[in-house]
C-alpha positions as CSV (number, residue, x, y, z in Angstrom):
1,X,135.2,-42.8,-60.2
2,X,136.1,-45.7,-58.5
3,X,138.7,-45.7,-55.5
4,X,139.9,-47.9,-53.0
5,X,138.7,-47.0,-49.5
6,X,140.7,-48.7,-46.5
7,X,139.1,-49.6,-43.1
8,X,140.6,-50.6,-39.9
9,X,140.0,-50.3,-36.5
10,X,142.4,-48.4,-33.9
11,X,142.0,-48.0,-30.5
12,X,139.4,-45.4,-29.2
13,X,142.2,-43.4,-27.0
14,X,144.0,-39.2,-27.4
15,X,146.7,-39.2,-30.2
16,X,145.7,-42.9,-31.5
17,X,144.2,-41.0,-34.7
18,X,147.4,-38.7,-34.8
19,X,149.4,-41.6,-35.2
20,X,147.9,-42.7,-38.3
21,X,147.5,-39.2,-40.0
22,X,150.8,-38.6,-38.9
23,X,152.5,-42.1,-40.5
24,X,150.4,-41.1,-44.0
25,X,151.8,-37.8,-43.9
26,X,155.2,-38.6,-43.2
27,X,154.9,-40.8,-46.7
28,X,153.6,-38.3,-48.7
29,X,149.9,-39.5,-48.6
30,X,147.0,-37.1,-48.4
31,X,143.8,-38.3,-47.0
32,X,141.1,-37.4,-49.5
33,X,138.0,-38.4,-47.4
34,X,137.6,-39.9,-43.9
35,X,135.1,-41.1,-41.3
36,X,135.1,-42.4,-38.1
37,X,133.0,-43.9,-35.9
38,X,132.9,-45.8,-32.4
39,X,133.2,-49.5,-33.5
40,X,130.2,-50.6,-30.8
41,X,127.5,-49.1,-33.4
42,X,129.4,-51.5,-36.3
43,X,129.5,-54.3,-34.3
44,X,125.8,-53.9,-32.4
45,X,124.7,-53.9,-36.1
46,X,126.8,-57.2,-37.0
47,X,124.8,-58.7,-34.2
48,X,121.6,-57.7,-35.0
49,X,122.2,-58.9,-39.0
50,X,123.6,-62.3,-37.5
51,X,120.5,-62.9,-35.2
52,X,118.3,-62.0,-38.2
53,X,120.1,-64.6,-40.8
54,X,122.9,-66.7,-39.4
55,X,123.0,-69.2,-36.5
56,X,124.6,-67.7,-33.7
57,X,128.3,-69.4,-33.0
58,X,129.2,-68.1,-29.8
59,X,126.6,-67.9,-26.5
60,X,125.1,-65.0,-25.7
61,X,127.6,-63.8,-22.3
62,X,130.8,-63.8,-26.1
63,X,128.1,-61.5,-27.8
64,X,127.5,-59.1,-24.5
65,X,131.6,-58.9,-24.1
66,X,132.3,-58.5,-27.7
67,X,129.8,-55.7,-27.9
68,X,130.7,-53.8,-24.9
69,X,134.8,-54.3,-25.6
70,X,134.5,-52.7,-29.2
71,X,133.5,-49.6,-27.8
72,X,137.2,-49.6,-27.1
73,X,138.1,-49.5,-31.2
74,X,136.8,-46.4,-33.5
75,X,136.0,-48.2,-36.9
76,X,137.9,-45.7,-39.8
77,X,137.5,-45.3,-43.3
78,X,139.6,-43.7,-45.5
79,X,140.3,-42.6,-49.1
80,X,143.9,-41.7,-49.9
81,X,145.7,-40.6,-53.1
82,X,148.3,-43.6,-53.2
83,X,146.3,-46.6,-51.7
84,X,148.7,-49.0,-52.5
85,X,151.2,-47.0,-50.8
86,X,149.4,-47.2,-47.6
87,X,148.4,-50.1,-48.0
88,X,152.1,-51.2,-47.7
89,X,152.6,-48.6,-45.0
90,X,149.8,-50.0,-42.8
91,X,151.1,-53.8,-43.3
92,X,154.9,-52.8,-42.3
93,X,153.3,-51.2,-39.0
94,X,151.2,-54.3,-38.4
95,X,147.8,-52.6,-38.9
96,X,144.8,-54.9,-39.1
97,X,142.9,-53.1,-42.5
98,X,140.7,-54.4,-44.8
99,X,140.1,-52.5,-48.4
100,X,137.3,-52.1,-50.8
101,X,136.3,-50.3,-54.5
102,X,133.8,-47.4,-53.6
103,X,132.6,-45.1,-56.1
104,X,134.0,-41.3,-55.0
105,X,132.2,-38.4,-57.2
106,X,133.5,-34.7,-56.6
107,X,130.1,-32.4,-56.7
108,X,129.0,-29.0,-56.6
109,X,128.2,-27.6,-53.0
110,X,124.9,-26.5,-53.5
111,X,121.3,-27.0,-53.2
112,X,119.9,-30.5,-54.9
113,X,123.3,-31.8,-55.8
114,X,123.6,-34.4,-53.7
115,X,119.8,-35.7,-54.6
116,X,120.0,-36.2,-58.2
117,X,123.1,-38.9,-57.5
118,X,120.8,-40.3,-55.0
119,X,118.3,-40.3,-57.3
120,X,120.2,-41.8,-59.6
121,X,121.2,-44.7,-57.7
122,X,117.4,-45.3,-56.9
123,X,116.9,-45.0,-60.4
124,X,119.3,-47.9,-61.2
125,X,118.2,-50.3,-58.8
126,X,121.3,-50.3,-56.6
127,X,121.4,-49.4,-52.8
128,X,123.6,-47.4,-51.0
129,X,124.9,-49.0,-48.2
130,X,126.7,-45.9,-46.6
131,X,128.0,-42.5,-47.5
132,X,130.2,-39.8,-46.4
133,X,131.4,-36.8,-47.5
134,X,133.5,-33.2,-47.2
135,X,131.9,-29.6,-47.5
136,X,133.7,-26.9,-49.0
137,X,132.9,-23.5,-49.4
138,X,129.7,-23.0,-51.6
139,X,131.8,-22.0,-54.8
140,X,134.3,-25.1,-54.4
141,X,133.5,-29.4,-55.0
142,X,133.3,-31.9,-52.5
143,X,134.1,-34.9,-52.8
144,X,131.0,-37.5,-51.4
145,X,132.3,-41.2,-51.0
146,X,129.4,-44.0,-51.9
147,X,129.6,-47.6,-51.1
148,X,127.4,-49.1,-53.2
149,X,126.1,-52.9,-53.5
150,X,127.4,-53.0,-57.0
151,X,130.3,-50.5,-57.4
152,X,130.9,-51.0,-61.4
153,X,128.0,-50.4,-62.7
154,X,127.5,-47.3,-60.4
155,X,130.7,-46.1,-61.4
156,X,129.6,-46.6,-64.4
157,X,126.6,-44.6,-64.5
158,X,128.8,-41.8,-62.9
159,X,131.7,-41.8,-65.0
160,X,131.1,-38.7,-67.3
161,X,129.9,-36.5,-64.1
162,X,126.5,-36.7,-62.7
């Protein structure tokens, strides 16, 4: 199915997190599925795509201090139940957030699940450009979250379950 997955960038310092879980939950919206990571790896790979297809716009000494700032910022993604809700939320607090279409499929925790979406997605011709996911106990779903090239027709290819 596709959702809407919200990314931003916070500061990497204690309680910064708590402060966002804490203004969803507040307005009655659950976090389905979330990752984090340090912003330095997201921006060191920016750099290296840049250098390998676009002319660089900045010298080198902007690139260095970029890269060694961001490891001040945690890059987060998110999937809530009420995205436009947060969305609102996260522009009345003056968050900086951009927001995509993902394709979010709930599967069993076991053995092989998670390669025959993969392989279906190979199948199909479209790349996975990242992926996260939850665990649950073995008899339960997860939920895995996909970010494909082309989200419709993957969504598409998933709609009636995998």
């Amino acid at each position: 199915m596709i959702r809407i997955e919200i990314s931003l960038f916070l500061k990497n310092a204690p309680g910064e997190l708590a402060q966002l879980t804490e203004l969803l939950s507040e307005a009655d919206i659950n976090i389905d599925a979330i990752t984090i990571q340090d912003a330095s790896a997201y921006v060191q790979n920016l750099f290296e795509a840049r250098g390998k297809s676009l002319k660089r716009l900045a010298s080198s000494a902007s690139y260095s201090s970029m890269s060694r700032d961001s490891a001040q910022f945690a890059l987060i993604r998110l999937v809530v139940d009420k995205p436009e809700k947060a969305m609102d939320l996260l522009n009345e607090k003056d968050y900086l957030f951009d927001s995509k279409e993902v394709v979010a499929i709930k599967i069993t925790n076991s053995p092989g699940e998670l390669t025959k979406i993969t392989r279906k997605f190979g199948e199909e011709q479209i790349n996975i450009n990242y992926v996260y996911g939850s665990v649950t106990d073995s008899a339960g779903k997860c939920l895995f979250v996909f970010c494909p090239e082309d989200v419709k027709s993957a969504a598409g290819f998933f709609q009636d379950g995998y």
